[in-house]
C-alpha positions as CSV (number, residue, x, y, z in Angstrom):
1,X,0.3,-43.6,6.1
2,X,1.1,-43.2,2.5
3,X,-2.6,-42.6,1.7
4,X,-3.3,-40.3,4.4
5,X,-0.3,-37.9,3.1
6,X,-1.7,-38.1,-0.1
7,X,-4.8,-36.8,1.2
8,X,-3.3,-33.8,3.1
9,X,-1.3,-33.0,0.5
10,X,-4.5,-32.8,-2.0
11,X,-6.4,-31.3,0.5
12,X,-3.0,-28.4,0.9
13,X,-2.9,-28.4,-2.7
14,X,-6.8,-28.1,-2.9
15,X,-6.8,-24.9,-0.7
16,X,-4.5,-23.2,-2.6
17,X,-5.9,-22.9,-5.1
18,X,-9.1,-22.0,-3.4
19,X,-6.9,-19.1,-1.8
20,X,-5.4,-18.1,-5.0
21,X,-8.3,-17.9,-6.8
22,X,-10.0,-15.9,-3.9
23,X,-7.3,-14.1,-4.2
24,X,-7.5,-12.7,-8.3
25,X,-11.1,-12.9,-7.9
26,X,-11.0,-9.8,-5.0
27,X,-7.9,-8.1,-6.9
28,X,-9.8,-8.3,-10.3
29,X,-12.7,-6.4,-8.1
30,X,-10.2,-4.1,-6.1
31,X,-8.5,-2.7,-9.0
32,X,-11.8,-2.7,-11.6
33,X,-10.1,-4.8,-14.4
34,X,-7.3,-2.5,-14.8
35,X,-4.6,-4.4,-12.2
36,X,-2.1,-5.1,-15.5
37,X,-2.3,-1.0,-16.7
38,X,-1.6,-0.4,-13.2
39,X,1.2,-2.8,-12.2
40,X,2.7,-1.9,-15.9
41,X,2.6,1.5,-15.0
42,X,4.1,1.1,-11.4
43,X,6.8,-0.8,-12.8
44,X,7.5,1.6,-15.8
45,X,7.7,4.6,-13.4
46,X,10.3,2.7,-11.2
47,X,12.9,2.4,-14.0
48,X,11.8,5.6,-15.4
49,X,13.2,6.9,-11.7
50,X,16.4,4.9,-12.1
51,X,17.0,6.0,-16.0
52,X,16.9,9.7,-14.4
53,X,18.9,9.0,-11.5
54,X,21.3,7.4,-13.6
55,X,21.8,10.2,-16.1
56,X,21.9,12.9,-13.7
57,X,24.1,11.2,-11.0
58,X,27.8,10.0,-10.9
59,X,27.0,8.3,-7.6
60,X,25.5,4.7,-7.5
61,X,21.8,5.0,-5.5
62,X,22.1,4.2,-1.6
63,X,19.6,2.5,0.7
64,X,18.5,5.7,1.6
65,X,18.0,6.5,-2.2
66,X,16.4,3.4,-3.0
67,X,13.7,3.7,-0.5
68,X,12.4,6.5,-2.7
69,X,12.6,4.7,-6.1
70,X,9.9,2.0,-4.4
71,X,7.8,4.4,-2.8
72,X,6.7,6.0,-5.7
73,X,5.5,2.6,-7.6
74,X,4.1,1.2,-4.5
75,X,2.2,4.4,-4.0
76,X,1.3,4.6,-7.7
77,X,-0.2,0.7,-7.4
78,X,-1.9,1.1,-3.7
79,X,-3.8,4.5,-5.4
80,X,-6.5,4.2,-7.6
81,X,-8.1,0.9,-5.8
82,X,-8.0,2.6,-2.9
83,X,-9.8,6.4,-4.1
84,X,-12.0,4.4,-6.4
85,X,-13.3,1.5,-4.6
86,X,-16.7,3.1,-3.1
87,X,-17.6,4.5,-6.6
88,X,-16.8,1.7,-8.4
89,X,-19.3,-0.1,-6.4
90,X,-21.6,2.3,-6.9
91,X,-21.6,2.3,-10.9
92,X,-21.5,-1.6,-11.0
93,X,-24.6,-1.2,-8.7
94,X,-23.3,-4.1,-6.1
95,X,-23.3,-1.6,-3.1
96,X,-26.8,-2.7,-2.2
97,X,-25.6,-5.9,-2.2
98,X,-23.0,-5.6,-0.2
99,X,-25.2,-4.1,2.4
100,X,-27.1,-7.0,2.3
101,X,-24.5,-9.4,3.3
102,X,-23.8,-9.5,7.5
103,X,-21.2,-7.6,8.9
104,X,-20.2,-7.1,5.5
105,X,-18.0,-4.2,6.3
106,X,-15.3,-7.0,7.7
107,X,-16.1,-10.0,5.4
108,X,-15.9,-8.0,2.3
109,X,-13.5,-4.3,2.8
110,X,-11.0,-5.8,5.0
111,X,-10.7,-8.9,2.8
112,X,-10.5,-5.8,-0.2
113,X,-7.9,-4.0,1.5
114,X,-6.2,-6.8,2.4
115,X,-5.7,-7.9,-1.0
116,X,-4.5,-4.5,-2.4
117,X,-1.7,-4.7,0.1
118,X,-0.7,-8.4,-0.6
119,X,-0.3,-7.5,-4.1
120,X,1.2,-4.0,-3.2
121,X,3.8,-6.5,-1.5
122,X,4.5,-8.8,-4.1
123,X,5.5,-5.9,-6.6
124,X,7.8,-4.4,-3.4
125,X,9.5,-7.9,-3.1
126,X,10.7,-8.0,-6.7
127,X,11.9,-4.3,-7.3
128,X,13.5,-4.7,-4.0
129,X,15.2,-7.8,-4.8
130,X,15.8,-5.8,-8.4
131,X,17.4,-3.0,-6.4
132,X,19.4,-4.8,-3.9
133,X,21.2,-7.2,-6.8
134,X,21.1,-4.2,-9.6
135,X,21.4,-0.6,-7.5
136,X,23.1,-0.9,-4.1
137,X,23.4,-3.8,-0.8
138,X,20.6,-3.2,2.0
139,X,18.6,-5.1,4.4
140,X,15.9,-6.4,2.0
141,X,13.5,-7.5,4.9
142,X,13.8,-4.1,6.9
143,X,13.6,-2.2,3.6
144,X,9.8,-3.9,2.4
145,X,9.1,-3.3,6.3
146,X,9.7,0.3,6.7
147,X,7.7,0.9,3.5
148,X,4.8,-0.7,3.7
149,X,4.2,1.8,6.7
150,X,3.5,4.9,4.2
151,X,1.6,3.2,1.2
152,X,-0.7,1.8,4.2
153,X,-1.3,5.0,5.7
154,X,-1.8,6.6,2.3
155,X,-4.4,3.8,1.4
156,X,-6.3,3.7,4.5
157,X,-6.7,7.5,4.1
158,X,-7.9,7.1,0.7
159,X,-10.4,4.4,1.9
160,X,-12.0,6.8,4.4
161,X,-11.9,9.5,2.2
162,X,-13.7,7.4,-0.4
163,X,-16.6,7.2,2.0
164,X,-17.0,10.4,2.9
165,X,-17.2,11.7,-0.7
166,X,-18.3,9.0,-2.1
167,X,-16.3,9.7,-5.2
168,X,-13.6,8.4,-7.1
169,X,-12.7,11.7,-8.1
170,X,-13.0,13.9,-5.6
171,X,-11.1,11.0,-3.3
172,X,-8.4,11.2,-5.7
173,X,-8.0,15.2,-5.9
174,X,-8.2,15.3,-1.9
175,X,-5.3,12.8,-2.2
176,X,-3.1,14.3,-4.8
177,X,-3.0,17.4,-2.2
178,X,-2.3,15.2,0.6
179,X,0.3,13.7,-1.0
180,X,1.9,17.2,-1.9
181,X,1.8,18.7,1.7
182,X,3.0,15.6,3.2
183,X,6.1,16.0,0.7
184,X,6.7,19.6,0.9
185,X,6.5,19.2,4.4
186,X,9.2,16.1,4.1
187,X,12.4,18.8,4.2
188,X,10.7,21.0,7.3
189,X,9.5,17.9,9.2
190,X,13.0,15.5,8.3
191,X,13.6,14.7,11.7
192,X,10.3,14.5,13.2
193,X,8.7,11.5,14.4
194,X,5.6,13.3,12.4
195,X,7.5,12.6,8.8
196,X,4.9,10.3,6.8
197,X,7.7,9.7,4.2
198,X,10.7,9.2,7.3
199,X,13.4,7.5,5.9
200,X,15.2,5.2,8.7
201,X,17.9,4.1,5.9
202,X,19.3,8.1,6.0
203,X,23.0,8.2,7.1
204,X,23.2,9.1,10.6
205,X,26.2,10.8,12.7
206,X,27.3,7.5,15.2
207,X,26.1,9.6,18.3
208,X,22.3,10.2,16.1
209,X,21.8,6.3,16.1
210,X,20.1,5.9,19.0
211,X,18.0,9.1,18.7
212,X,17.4,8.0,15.4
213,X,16.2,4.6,16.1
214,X,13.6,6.1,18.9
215,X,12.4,8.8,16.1
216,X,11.5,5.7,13.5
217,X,9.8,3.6,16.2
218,X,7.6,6.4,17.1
219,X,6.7,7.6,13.7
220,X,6.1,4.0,12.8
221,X,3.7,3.5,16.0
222,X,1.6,6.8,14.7
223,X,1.5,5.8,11.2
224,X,0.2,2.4,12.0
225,X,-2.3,3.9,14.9
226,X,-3.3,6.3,11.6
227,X,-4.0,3.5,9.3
228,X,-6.2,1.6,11.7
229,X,-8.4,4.9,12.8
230,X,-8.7,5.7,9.1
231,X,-9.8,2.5,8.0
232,X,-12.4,1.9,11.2
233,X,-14.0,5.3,10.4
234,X,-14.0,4.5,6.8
235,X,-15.9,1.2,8.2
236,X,-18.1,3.2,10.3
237,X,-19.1,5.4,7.7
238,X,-20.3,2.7,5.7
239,X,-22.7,1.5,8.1
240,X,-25.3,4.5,6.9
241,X,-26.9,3.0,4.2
242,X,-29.2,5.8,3.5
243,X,-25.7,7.7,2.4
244,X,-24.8,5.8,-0.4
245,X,-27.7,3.9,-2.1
């Protein structure tokens, strides 16, 4: 018995490391080398959000505040991989490749995508813990939940956009506007199930809860139904080979 849980425990130990090196090898690809200037600068930016708030505030951050402060990193991380994976392909000529490979589109993108929101998770998991021991007391499980929710839609729509222009740049300008209108349109659209940046931890009147809670499911259930169209017709797109070799 003894041997055999050796086995299974080298054969568990064997695949995890098959996993995690699967893992950096797809992340090194997602993010083109640069993951560290990336995840450096996401994490500068948080604090640099905090310092501010600090200085300008009397008032310690709230739940509501602190969904903000990881956003913006989150965002920041989930970005250029996202805008710049088509082209990056491109330039290091391994898009015919890929087009080689059968039903590529799932075995390789999804795995891609996958990866960029694993890592965008494990850099949400610290700053949150950060937050929740340093800045103020909230549900850490419900606060990564509701969050993901935006830096998926944002990164699914950068995906597909990255297919139809087929540039890093252009993906990324398209996005920068997006990202404005969406918050311009944050104040105006508050209490609409139609917010991308809704925040559920926003004090509510005790009669608002309910409402409230039916708002967030909603907007939730679009934002998800969002990600999934954008990143099938990013999928589709990528089907015509003639469009990008």
């Amino acid at each position: 018995m003894s041997g055999l849980s050796s086995k299974k425990a080298g054969a568990l130990a064997a695949a995890a490391r098959s996993l995690l090196t699967f893992l950096r090898y797809n992340a090194k690809l997602s993010f083109a080398g640069k993951f560290i200037y990336f995840l450096l600068a996401a994490v500068a930016v948080f604090f640099l959000i905090i310092f501010i708030h600090t200085i300008s505030e009397e008032t310690p951050p709230s739940a509501q505040t602190v969904f903000y402060f990881l956003l913006v990193p989150a965002t920041l991380l989930i970005f250029y991989p996202s805008a710049y994976s088509i082209q990056g392909d491109i330039d290091s000529r391994m898009l015919e490749t890929l087009f080689g490979i059968p039903d590529y589109r799932y075995k390789v993108w999804l795995v891609r995508n996958l990866v960029q929101y694993l890592v965008m998770l494990g850099l949400l998991m610290v700053l949150a813990l950060f937050s929740r021991v340093a800045l103020a007391d909230f549900d850490l499980t419900a606060m990564i939940f509701h969050l993901l929710f935006p830096v998926v839609f944002l990164g699914s729509a950068a995906f597909m956009l990255s297919t139809i222009t087929r540039s890093g740049n252009a993906t990324a300008a398209i996005m920068v506007v997006l990202l404005l209108f969406f918050w311009i349109a944050q104040e105006p659209l508050e209490t609409s199930r139609w917010n991308l940046f809704h925040n559920p931890f926003s004090p509510q009147e005790e009669l608002d809860v309910l409402l409230w809670a039916r708002t967030t499911l909603y907007n939730r259930i679009y934002i998800l139904v969002g990600s999934m169209l954008a990143t099938m017709y990013g999928l589709l797109r990528l089907q015509k080979r003639e469009k990008f070799i």
